[in-house]
N, C-alpha and C positions, 0 to 999 in steps of 0.2 A: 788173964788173971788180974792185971792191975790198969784196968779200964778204964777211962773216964767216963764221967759220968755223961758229957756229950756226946761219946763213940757208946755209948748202952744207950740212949736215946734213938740216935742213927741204927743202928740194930733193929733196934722195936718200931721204929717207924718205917723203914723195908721191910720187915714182917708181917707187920699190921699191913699195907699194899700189897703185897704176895696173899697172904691168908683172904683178901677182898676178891682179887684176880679170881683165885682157885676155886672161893664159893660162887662165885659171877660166871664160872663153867670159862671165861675167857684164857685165850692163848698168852702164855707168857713172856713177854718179851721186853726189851732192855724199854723199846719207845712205849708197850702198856704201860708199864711199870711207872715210866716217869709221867704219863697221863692222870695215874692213878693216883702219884705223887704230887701234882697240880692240883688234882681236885682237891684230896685230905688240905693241902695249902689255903685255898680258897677257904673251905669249909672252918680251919682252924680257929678257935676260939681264945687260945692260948697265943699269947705271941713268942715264946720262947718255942714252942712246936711248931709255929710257922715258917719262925727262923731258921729252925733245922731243918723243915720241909726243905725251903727255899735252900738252901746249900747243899740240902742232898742234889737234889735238880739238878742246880749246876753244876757240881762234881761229875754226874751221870752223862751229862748234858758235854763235858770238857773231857771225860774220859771216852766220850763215842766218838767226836771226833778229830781225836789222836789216834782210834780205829780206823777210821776213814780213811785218813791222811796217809796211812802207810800201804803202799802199794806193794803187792808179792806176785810171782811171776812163779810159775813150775816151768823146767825144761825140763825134755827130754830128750839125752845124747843118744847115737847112734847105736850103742849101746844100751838101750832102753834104760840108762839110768838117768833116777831123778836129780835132777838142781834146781835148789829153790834159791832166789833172788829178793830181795824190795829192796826200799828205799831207804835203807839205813843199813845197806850190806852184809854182810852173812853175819853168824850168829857166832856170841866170844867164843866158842867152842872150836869152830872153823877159822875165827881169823891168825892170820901165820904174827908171828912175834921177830 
């Protein structure tokens, strides 16, 4: 409700690349997305929607590989149950106090 005007920009312009994708009949994905994101960059005539381009990218670009980085494991006990694992240890729900 109380947006800024920067974060309603950031909206409209992953909208405007989503609504591109979808009429382009192409698959959607985090790496299209930020191709597409590239391009409208390039192409930008405004430098304030470049800028935004440009930060969306790198947000997208910083949030994929903190994806990356985290590694999960499933086991499964003798017991056929599951245990899931990565690299930043179980989840605050499971950890003991």
């Amino acid at each position: 409700m109380y947006r800024s005007n920067e974060e309603k920009l950031t909206d409209k312009l992953i909208g405007e690349a989503v609504i591109s994708l979808l009429k382009s009949k192409s698959p959607i994905s985090i790496d299209r997305l930020i191709k597409q994101l590239q391009f409208m960059a390039v192409n930008a005539e405004n430098l304030t929607r470049k800028s935004a381009l440009e930060q969306i990218i790198n947000e997208m670009r910083h949030d994929q590989a903190d994806k990356r980085a985290r590694v999960s494991y499933e086991v499964r006990d003798v017991d056929n149950v599951r245990h899931f694992f990565n690299t930043e240890g179980p989840s605050d729900d499971q950890k003991k106090h």
